[in-house]
C-alpha positions as CSV (number, residue, x, y, z in Angstrom):
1,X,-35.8,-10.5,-36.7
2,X,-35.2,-7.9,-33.4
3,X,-34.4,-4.8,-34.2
4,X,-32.3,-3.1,-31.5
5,X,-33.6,0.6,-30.7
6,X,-34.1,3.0,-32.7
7,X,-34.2,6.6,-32.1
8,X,-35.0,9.5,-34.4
9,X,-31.4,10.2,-36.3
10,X,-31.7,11.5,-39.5
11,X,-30.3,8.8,-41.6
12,X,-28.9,11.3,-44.1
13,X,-27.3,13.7,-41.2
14,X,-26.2,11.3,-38.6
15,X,-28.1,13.5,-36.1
16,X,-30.9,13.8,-34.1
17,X,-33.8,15.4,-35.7
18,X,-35.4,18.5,-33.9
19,X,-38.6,19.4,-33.1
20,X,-39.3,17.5,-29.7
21,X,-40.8,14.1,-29.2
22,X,-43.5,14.3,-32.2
23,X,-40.5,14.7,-34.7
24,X,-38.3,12.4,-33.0
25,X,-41.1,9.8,-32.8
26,X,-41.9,10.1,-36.8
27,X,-38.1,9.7,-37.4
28,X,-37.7,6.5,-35.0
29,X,-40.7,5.2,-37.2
30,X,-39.7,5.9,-40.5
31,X,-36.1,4.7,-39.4
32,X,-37.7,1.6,-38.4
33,X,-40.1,0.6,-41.8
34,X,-36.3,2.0,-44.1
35,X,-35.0,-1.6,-42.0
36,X,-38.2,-3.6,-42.4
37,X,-38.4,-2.6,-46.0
38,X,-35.1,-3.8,-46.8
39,X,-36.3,-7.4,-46.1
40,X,-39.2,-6.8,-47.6
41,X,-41.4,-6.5,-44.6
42,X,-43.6,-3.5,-43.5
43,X,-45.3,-3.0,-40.2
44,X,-47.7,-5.7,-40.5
45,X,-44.7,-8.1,-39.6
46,X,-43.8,-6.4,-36.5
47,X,-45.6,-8.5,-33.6
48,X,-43.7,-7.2,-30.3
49,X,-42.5,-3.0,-29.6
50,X,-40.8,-1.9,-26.9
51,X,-41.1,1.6,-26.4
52,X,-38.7,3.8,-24.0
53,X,-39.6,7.3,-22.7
54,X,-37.6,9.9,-21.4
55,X,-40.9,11.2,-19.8
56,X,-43.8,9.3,-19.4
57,X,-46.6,12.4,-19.7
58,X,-45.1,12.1,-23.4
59,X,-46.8,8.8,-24.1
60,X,-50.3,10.1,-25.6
61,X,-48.1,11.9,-28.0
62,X,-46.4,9.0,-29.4
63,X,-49.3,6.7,-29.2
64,X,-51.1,8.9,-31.4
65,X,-48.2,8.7,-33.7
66,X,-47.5,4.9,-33.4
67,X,-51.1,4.5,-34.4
68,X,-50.5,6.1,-38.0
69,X,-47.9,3.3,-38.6
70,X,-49.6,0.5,-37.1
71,X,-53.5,0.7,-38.6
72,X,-54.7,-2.8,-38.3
73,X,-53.7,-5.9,-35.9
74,X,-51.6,-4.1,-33.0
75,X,-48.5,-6.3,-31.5
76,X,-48.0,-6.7,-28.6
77,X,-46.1,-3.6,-26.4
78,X,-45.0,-2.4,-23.7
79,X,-43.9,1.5,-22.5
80,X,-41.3,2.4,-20.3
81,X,-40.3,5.5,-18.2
82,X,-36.1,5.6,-18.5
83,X,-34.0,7.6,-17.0
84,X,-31.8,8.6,-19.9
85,X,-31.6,7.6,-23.8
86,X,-28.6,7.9,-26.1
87,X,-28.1,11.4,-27.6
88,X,-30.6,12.8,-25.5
89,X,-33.1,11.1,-27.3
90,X,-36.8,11.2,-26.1
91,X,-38.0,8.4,-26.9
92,X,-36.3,4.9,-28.6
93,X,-39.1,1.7,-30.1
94,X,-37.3,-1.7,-30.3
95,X,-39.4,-4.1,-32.4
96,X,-39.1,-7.9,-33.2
97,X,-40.4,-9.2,-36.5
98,X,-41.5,-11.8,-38.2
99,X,-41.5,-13.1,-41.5
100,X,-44.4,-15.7,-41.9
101,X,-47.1,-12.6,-42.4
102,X,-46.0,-11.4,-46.0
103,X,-45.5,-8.3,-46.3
104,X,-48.2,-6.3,-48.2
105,X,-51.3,-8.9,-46.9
C-alpha cells in the first residue's frame, strides 16, 4: 500500500497544526499510523518514506522525531529540499507499506 503525502492537518480541524516543523512533523506521523492502523498495520510495515522539506537545515529536527515512530528495523528513505508544499506545509512523509510483516511482531 503507498500512502500519498501526508502533512500535519489536524484530522478533527481540517487545518494545519501550529507550532513549526516539530508540531507539524508529530501531526504528519500520527496522521500517518491513524491510516496504517486502519488496516491493521503500524510502523513496522512501512519499508520505504519519502520525506519532503521546505528547508533542509530542518532535517535534524524531524529525524529526531521520525526516530520516536520508527524504533527498530529503519526502511529505506530518502529526504528532499522542495521548493513549496501544500498549505504552507513544512514538511510532507510519503510511505509505502507492506503487509507480509504483521503488524504487532
Amino acid at each position: 500500500m503507498e500512502l500519498s503525502g501526508q502533512i500535519g492537518i489536524n484530522p478533527q480541524e481540517g487545518k494545519l497544526v501550529t507550532g513549526g516543523i516539530e508540531a507539524e512533523t508529530e501531526q504528519t506521523l500520527k496522521n500517518i499510523g491513524a491510516l496504517l492502523s486502519e488496516v491493521g498495520w503500524n510502523f513496522k510495515n512501512i519499508v520505504k518514506v519519502r520525506i519532503f522539506l521546505a528547508d533542509m537545515k530542518e532535517y535534524s529536527v524531524v529525524n529526531n522525531i521520525y526516530m520516536k515512530y520508527f524504533t527498530e528495523e529503519l526502511p529505506t528513505r530518502i529526504a528532499l529540499a522542495v521548493k513549496e508544499l501544500p498549505l504552507g506545509a513544512l514538511v510532507e512523509i510519503e510511505c509505502v507499506a507492506v503487509g507480509d510483516k504483521v503488524a504487532g511482531s
